[in-house]
Phi, psi and omega in degrees: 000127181266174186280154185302314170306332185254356179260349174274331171314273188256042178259313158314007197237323186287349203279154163321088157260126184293075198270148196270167203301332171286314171276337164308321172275325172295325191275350137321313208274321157328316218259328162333278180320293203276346187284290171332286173310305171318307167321312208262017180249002198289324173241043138286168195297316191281008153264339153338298159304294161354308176271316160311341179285333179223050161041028150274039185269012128329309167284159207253135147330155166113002209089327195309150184240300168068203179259021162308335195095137188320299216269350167293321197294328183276329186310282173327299165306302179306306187308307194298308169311340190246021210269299213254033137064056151246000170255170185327152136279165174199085212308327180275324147295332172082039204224166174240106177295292215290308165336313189274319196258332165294336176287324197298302154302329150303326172273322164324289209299329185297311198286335170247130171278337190293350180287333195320344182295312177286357177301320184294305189297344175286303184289003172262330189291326194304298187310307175276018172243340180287313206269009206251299182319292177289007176271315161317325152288334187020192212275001177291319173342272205302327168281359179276008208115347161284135178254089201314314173318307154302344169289243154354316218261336169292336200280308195283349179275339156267007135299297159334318177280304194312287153292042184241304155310323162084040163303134183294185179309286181299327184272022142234022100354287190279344191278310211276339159322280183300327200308315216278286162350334186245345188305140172189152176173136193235123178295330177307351181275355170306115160119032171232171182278353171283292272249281155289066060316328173272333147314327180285303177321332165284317150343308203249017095346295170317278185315314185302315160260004160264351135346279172335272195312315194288331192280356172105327171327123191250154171210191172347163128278351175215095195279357180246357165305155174338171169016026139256270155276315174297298195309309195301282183272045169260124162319171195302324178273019185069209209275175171271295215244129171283140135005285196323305202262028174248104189244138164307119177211129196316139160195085136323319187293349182274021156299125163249142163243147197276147176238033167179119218298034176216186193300134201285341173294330148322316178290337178250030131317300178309281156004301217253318171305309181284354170302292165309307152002297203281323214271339169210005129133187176278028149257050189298314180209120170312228192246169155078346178287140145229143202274109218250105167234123164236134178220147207298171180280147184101349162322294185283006181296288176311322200266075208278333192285136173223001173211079188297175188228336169223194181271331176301305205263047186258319197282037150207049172226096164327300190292303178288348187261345177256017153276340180292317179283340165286280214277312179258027174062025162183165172226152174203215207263318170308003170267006200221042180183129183103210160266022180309290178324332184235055165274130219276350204279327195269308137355292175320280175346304241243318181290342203250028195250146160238100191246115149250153191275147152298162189259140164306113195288006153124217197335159166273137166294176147289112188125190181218341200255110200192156188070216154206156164264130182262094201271134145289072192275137185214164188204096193077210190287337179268106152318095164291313171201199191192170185190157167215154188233107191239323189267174176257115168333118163078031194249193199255353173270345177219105150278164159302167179240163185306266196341281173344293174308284176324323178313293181257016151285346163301291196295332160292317154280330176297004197250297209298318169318280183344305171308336179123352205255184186252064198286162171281162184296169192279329180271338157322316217269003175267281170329343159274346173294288169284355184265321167304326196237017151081066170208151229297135166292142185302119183280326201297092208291140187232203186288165181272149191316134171098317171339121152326097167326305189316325218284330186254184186208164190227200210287169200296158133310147208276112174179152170225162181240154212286313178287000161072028148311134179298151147330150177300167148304115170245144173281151126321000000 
């Protein structure tokens, strides 16, 4: 007998949705987002190796499947998408959605076109079973260790292809089933080359088992009964959410999309940098300073790193992305490459940041996004100045703005140039995006093709200074 949850689970991922005109432009905009990046992650090394390995350096971004196979194609791309910690978020689940479900869905739609219609209403049903998941497992999941994208994120990416196949009751049953059997992903992997690989592994899991299912291949009938998905990966103090009381409902708009390319508990750290930034100028903190930062709990779970050795394990290192943001006032993808981490101007920095957590205010919340970060310049007994920050740059409480968004879709296909590869122009590559895959036409004007994110700048970031000086401008 199955549980009232998993029979409302799937009777939501079968049922029809229709998305109304707010969620039809986020989910353009998911499709975006994550296309870009996947473009400006495409020749890093570990998809590189990657590809070289089963003699796929042929293949192309996008979805293209080609003869890698429907699920190499979804694999590759999420990998790719997840390289440069640069796609979308979902502060309450604690996931990165769209990476594991837009590759997953692309590749379907490319290898059947006829599904291509059903890509959208599949990526908002996706979104709204990871995010139905993850209230339930709420953040003990993610402090015990899980890296909840690869978790949440296999189970809910096959929910999404199963209805992008237009699968029954029972056959997203056995899809959520096998999807569950494979789900995995460890935060110690972070700052490797495991990291975004275990996003492609959800990518390509999800898909792989609602295949699986359409092809008739069964798994559990109810994968949420006792001593199943929940028991099993619910944190030490048991679940956040009763089951009972969680309904899955289409909301695109809770996606942040990231405007600077590293682990998103880093941005209003960054925010909060560029602030001090603005406010004293590029010598922000003299000799003799300590940099004081307090952040709410559960902030520093990921971000484990503290002396990087590259730019991946750079991108979770609290202390180098808020010197970065302290000494030149923006952080972007050159700073995550190269010999960036250890420039001596950024080092200095990097020696004076002192971070303490708030002490625990009783329950742990759901989520991450909650509290605020607080920076601090002291030098002795003297405050030079201070900020706080509570939203997260590009989250639904700060969105990104239409410039924004073009901005760093530009800069991302200009990276894929850099790399060696030939990208389409940035308004082609939006408009051939949405015409394909049936989705709201670009109304919005964005940067000109080939543009520097960096060269522009759009409305101030959310923050206030100890001198009640305005806030910076923020670049992507």
């Amino acid at each position: 007998m199955t549980s009232d949850f998993t029979r409302l689970l799937t009777r939501f991922i079968v049922a029809p949705h229709r998305l109304d005109a707010a969620n039809a432009e986020q989910a353009a905009l998911c499709v975006e987002d994550t296309v870009a990046v996947i473009y400006g992650g495409w020749h890093e090394p570990v998809v590189r190796r990657l590809a070289a390995l089963d003699g796929d350096e042929a293949a192309r971004p996008a979805g293209a499947v080609g003869k890698a196979g429907v699920e190499r194609a979804a694999f590759l791309n999420a990998v790719a998408g997840h390289a440069l910690d640069f796609d979308d978020v979902h502060t309450l689940s604690v996931t990165h959605p769209s990476v594991v479900f837009v590759p997953a869905l692309l590749a379907m739609a490319d290898a059947r076109p006829e599904t291509a219609p059903r890509v959208a209403p599949a990526l908002a049903v996706g979104t709204a079973v990871n995010v139905a998941l993850g209230e339930i497992l709420g953040f003990g999941h993610y402090d015990k260790g899980w890296h909840a994208t690869s978790t949440i994120g296999a189970v809910a990416a096959a929910a999404a292809v199963a209805h992008q196949l237009d699968l029954g009751e029972e056959a997203i049953g056995n899809a959520l089933s096998l999807a569950a059997a494979l789900a995995g992903g460890l935060q110690i992997n972070f700052g490797a080359m495991a990291k975004p690989i275990q996003a492609g592994n959800a990518a390509l899991v999800g898909l792989h088992a609602a295949r699986m299912a359409e092809a008739g291949i069964t798994g559990a009938p109810d994968i949420f009964a006792p001593r199943g998905f929940f028991d099993l990966y619910a944190g030490p103090d048991g679940l956040a959410a009763d089951p009972a009381e969680v309904v899955p409902g289409i909301d695109l708009g809770s996606v942040s999309r990231k405007l600077y390319p590293c682990c998103y508990l880093t941005h209003r750290m960054i925010a909060a940098g560029r602030h001090l930034h603005a406010e004293r100028g590029g010598d922000a903190v003299p000799e003799g300073c300590v940099i004081e930062m307090t952040v709410p709990k559960g902030v520093m779970v990921p971000l484990h790193v503290v002396d990087p050795k590259d730019g991946m394990e750079a991108k979770f290192c609290a202390a180098y992305t808020l010197s970065t943001a302290l000494h030149q006032g923006r952080v972007g993808l050159a700073d995550f490459e190269g010999n960036s981490p250890h420039r001596p101007e950024i080092r200095r920095l990097m020696d004076m940041v002192v971070i303490e957590t708030e002490p625990d205010a009783g329950e742990d919340r759901v989520g991450v996004d909650h509290g605020a970060v607080h920076v601090r310049l002291r030098k002795g007994n003297e405050i030079l100045a201070e900020t706080s920050v509570a939203a997260h740059p590009g989250s639904p409480s700060d969105p990104a703005s239409p410039a924004e968004i073009g901005y760093k879709i530009a800069d991302c296909l200009e990276k894929y140039r850099r790399d060696g590869g030939a990208p389409p122009a940035a308004g082609a590559f939006r408009q051939d995006l949405r015409t394909r895959l049936h989705l709201p036409p670009l109304r919005h004007s964005t940067a000109p093709d080939g543009q520097s994110a960096h060269a522009r700048h759009s409305k101030p970031e959310h923050g206030t200074s100890a001198s009640g000086a305005a806030p910076s401008e923020r670049t992507t």
